[in-house]
N, C-alpha and C positions, 0 to 999 in steps of 0.2 A: 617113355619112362620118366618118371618124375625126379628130384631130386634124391631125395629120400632111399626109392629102390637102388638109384645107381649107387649112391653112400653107402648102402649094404654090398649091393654086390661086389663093389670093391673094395670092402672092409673083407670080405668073406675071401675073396680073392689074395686079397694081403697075408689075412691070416692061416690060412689055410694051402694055400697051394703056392705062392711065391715068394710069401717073408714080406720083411717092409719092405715100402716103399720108399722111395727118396721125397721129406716132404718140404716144402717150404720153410723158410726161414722165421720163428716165434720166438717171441720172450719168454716160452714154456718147455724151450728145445732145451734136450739136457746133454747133447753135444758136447764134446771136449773142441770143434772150432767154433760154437757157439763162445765159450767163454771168451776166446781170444777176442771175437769180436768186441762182448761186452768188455769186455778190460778196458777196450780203449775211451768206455763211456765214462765209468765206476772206479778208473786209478787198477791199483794191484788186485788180484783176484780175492783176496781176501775179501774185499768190499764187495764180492760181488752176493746178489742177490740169490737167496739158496732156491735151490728146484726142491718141488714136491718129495719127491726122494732123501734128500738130506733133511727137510726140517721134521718130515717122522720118524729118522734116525733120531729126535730129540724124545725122549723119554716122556716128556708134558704137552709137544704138541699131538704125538699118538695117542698118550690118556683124553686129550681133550677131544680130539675128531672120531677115537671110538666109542666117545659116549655119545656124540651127536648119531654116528651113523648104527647104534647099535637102536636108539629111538625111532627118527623121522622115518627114514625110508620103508619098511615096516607098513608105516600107518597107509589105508586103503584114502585113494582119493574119490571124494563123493560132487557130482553134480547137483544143484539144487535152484532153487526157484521161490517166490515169495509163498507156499505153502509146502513147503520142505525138501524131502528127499525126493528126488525123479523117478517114478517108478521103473521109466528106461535110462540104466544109465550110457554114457556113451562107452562104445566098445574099448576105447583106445586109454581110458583111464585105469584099466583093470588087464589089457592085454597088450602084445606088440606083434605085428608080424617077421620080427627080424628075429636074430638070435639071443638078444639080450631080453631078459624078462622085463617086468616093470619095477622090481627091485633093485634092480642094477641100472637101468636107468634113473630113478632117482637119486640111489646112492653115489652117482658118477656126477647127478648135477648137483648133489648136496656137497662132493668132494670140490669140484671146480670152484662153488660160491664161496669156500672155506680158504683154499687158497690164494684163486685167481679173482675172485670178486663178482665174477659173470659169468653163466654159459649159456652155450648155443643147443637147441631143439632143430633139428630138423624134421618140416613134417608133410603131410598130404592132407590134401581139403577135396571137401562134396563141392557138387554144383553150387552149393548156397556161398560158398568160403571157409566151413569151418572145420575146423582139424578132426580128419578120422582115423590118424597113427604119427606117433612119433618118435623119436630116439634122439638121446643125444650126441653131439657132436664131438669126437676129441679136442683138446685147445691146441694141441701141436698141429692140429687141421686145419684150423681155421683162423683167419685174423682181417682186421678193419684197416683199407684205405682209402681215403679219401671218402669216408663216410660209408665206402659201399663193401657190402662180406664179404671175401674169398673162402671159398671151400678150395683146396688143395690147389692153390692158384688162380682157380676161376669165379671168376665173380655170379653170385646167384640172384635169384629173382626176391626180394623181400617179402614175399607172399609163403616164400617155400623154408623160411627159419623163423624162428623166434629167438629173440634174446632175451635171457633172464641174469637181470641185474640183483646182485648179490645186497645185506646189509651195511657193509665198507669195501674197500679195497682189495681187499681176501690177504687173510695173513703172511703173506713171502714180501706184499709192498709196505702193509701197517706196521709189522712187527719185526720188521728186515733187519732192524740193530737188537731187540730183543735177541730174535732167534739166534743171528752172529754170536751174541755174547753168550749162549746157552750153549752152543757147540760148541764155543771154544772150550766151556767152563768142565762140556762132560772130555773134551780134550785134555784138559788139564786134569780133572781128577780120573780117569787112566791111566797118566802119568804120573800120578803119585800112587796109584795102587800097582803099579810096576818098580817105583823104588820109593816107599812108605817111610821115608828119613830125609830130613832134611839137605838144602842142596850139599854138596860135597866138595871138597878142594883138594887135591892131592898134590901136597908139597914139599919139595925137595930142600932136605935140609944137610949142614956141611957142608962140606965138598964136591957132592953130588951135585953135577952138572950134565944133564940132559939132554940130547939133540930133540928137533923136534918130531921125529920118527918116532926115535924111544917115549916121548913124553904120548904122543897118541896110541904108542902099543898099551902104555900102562893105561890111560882114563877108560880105552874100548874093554882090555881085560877086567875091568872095574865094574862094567854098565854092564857088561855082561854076568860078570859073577852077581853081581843085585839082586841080576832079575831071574837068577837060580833057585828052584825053591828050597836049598839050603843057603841062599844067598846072605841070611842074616848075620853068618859068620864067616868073616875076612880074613884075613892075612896081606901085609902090609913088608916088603920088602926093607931091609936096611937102608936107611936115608929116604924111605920116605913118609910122612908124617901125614896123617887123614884127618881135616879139618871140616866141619860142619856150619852151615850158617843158617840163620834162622829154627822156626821150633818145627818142631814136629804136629801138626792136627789131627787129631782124632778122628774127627767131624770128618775128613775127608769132601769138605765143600757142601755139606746136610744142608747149610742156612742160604748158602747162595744158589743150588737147584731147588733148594723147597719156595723161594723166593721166583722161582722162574717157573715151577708148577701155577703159581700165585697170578702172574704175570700173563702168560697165556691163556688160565684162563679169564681174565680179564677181556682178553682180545676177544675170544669167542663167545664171553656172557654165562660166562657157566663158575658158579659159584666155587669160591674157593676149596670146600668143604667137598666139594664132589671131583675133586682136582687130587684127592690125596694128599694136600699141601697141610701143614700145623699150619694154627694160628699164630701169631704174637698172644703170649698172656695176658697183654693188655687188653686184646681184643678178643678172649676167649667169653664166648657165652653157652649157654646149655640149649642145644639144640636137637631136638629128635630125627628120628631118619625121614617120616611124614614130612617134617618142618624143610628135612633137605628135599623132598620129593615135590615138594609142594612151587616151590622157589626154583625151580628147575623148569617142571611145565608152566610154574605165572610166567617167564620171564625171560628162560633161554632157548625153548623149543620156539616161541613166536616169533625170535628175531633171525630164526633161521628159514621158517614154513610160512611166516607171511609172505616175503617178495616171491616167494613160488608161488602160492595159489591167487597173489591176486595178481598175478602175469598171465595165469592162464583163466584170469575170472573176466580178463579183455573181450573186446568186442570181436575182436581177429579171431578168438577162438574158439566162443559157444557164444550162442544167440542173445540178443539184448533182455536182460531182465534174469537170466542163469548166472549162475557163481562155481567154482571149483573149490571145495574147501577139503581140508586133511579130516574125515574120520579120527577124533580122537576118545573114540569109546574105548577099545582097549587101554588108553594109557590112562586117563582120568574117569571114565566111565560116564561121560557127556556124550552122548550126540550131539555134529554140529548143526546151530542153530538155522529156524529156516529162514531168520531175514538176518542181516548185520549192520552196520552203521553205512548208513550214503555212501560212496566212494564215486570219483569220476573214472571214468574210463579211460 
């Protein structure tokens, strides 16, 4: 049994008839004694580096990874040769024999390069070497030491994965203070759409002297009446007096999450304008929706679909002189071409 079958059957296993498994220890693990660990690396948890899960609780990093994954994954993966399309293509670019299609396969490796910067293929090869089914790898499965893979602890034969290296570091390690500051920021503004007035002081005037029991019964009866939805209207006991500081914002934080819309897509390469983010007036120009579509597939599709297909355009994986490239007739209405620029292998 190859690597590949057993990774199914006990995915299948996992999922299906026992629950998870206990897996090895990842910097992808989203563990509550994960954290403690890393704390001891990163200071207070606050520093710590957000899991996949929290940074699409951000509002701009889910606008930005569902337009990538609502595009790439989609598009058909075509073999080719110096006089074009293969008239046979290989089976495993178009099927899987596990459970996952081949949409979700690359939709899970386009998610990995997005955040973690790399993922792992696991696959099976013919007599010749070269790949005739694959899937990808969870990252909480799998990790690097000492140079050599572990799948669920054990180390595998380098024959039996591929690694696909992402275009940077994948956004949780590049954007780690971005993201930080975008949750705090949508932190903070649910905190003010739960009491929409500036901060408050509640102060004892006269003779009024307070213990500090009584002084926390009134602030909590306070927070609470706020965040009543007749909360806009108070009542204020004898002796004590309701002070205000700072102003009130409108805006509710527009300039500082339209600025982190701005921001991440920056990370991903995906133009502002298709981020939902305004411009600065200064830098407002008149641009058609073509003009956005256009700027889209020159510029942020390719920095996502090169390191994939020219990882699988290797020698490891189809014969010397073959290429793997993304079908992009549906999206721009080209066929890919049948030679491209040199590349080494």
């Amino acid at each position: 049994m190859g690597i590949l079958s057993a990774f199914r059957l006990s995915r299948a296993t996992t999922d299906y008839l026992a629950g998870p498994t206990a897996s090895i220890a990842s910097p992808w693990s989203e563990g509550e004694l994960q954290s403690v660990v890393w704390s001891d690396v990163f200071g207070t948890l606050e520093n710590l580096p957000l899991t996949r899960i929290e940074a699409l609780s951000i509002p701009a990093v889910a606008k930005g990874r569902n337009l990538l994954q609502a595009t790439i994954p989609k598009l058909p993966l075509r073999a080719l040769d110096e006089n074009g399309v293969l008239a046979e293509q290989p089976e495993w670019l178009s099927r899987t024999d596990g459970l996952v299609s081949p949409w979700q396969r690359m939709a899970w490796t386009l998610e990995d390069l997005i955040f973690f910067g790399c993922s792992i293929w696991l696959v099976e090869r013919d007599e010749a070497g070269y790949v005739t089914d694959a899937d990808r790898c969870p990252p909480e499965r799998w990790t690097v030491t000492n140079g050599t893979i572990l799948i669920d602890g054990a180390s595998v034969d380098s024959k039996d994965v591929l690694y696909i290296a992402g275009p940077h570091e994948g956004l949780l390690t590049l954007a780690s203070r971005t993201l930080r500051g975008a949750r705090d920021q949508e932190t903070a503004w649910v905190g003010r759409v739960k009491n929409p007035i500036p901060a408050m002081e509640l102060s004892a005037s006269g003779d009024i002297d307070l213990t500090d029991p009584e002084v926390a019964a009134v602030v909590k009866a306070w927070s609470i009446a706020r965040r009543n939805p007749d909360g806009a209207i108070g009542y204020t006991p004898a002796g004590i007096e309701l002070k205000t500081h700072g102003q009130l914002s409108a805006d509710l934080y527009t300039e500082g999450r339209n600025a982190v819309r701005g921001d991440v897509g920056s990370f991903l390469g995906i133009p502002t304008s298709m981020m939902d983010a305004s411009l600065d007036k200064a830098s407002l120009n008149y641009e058609t929706a073509d003009g956005k579509r256009s700027e889209y597939t020159d510029y942020s599709i390719p920095l996502w679909i090169e390191p994939i297909q020219q990882r699988l355009s290797m020698d490891d994986v189809v014969p010397p002189g073959q290429r793997i490239r993304f079908d992009l007739t549906d999206l721009i209405g080209a066929a890919p071409a049948a030679t491209g620029a040199p590349t080494e292998d």
